[in-house]
N, C-alpha and C positions, 0 to 999 in steps of 0.2 A: 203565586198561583200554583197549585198544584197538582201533577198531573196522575191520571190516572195508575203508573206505576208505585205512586208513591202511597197508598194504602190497600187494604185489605178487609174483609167481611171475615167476622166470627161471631159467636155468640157470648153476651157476656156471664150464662150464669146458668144451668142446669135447667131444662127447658119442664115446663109442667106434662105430667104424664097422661097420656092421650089414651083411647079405647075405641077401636075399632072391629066391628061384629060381623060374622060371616059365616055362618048356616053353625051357629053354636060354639065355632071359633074364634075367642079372642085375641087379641093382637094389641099387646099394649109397647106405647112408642115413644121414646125420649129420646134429646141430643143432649149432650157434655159437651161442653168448652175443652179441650185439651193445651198443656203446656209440655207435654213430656208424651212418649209411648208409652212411658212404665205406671202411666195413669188409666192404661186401656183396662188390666188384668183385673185390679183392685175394684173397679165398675161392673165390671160383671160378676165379678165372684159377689159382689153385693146384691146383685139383681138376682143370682140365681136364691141366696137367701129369703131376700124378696118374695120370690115368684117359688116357692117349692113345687108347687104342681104342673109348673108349664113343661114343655117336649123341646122348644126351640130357644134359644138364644141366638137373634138371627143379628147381623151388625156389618157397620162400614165404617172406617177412619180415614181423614184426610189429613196428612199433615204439611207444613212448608207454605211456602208466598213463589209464585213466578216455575219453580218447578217441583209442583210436590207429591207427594209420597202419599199410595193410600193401600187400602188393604178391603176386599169385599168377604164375609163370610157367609155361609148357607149355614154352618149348624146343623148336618144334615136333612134339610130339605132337598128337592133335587135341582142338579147346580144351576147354577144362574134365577132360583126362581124368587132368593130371598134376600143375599147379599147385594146384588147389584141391582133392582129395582132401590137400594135404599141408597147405596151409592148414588145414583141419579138422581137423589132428590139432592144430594149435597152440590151437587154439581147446578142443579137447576135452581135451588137458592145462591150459587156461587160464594160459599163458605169455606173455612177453611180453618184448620186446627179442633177440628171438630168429631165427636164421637157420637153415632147415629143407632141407638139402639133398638128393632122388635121384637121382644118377647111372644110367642105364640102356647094359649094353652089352649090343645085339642078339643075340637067338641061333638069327635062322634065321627064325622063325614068328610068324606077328601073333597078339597075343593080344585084338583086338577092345576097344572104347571098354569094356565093363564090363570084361576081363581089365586093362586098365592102372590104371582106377580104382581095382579091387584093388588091383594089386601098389604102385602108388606112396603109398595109403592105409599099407598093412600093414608098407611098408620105413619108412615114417616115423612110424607109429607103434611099431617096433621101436626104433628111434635114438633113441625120445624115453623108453622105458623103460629104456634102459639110461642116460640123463642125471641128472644130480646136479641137482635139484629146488631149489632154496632158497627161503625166502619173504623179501623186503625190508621193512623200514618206509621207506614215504614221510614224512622229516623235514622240518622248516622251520627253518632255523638265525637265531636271533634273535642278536641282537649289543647287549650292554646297557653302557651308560656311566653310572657315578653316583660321588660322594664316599664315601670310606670312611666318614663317620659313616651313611650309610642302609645300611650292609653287611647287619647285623642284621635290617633290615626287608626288605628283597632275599633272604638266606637264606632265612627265614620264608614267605615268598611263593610261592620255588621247590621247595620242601621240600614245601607243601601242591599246589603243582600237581605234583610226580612227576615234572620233566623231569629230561634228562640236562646234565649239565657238559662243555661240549667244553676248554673252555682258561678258563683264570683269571689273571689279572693285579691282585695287591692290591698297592695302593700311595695316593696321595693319592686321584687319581684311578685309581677300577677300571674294570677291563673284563671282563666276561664272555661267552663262547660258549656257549650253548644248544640244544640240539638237542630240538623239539620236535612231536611226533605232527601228521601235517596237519589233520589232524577239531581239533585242541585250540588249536591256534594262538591263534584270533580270544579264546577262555576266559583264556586265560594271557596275550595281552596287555593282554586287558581292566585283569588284575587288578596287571600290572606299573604299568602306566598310574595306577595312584590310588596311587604312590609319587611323594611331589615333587621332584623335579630329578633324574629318570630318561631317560635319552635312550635311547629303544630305535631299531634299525633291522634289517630283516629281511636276509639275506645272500643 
């Protein structure tokens, strides 16, 4: 059983790009999957090719699991009316490793600090419902080394704790790959640990 610590919400794949309309101002919205920070820069210097005509590149990133990292920008608009309405949508879909971006191209008329909080709210949370949703398990890959005669007592051990088999090498000496629930870890090595001549190491 798995609990709640042990996964996480991201998107799996470049979300379709969305249009939101507001007295002749466009607002166009997408999210990116992130694996890296140094994936934020290369996204928008794309979009700004993309978009030659837009004023705004407005954006927020979330990165990490349990305590993470994020960054809200306005792109000057005035603060707080562009960066962090978009940030809250990441937080109110509760995603994470994620790049939130809206594009604004001018359309003549100011739509006042509450008219942008809107529309930069509404375009990103548009881009984030049209996104492929997945949930991840956070694993801890263990690496176990013992003689074939303790094979028996090794099966038996990971049979009762439910983990997965990443890679297997039987021969004199084995090796096993483990992939195991982060919450279960410290339980499952406890109990590899009261096997003799077991050499475990976390990857």
């Amino acid at each position: 059983m798995y609990s709640p610590s042990d996964s996480y919400k991201t998107i799996a794949q470049p979300s379709t790009v969305v249009l939101f309309k507001d007295r002749k101002s466009k607002f166009y919205g997408q999210a990116f999957p992130l694996e890296t920070l140094e994936e934020v820069k290369p996204i928008l210097e794309s979009l700004k090719k993309q978009y030659p005509s837009a004023n705004h590149f407005c954006y927020a990133w979330q990165m990490g699991i349990g305590n993470p990292h994020y960054r809200a920008n306005d792109d000057g608009e005035p603060k707080n009316s562009a960066g962090m309405p978009i940030y809250g949508q990441i937080q109110s879909f509760e995603v994470t490793n994620i790049l939130l971006v809206v594009v604004r191209v001018f359309g003549g008329a100011k739509l006042g600090v509450s008219g942008l909080i809107n529309a930069y709210r509404t375009a990103s949370q548009m881009a984030l419902e049209t996104a492929v949703i997945e949930e991840r398990l956070i694993q801890t890959i263990l690496e176990l080394q013992f003689q074939y005669d303790r094979m028996n007592e090794v099966m038996r051990t990971l049979k009762r704790c439910k983990v997965q088999i990443i890679s297997q090498k039987m021969e004199i000496q084995c090796l096993l790959k483990i992939a195991v629930p982060k919450s279960e870890t410290e339980k499952v090595r406890q109990g590899l640990e009261k096997i003799r001549h077991l050499n475990i190491a976390i990857l």
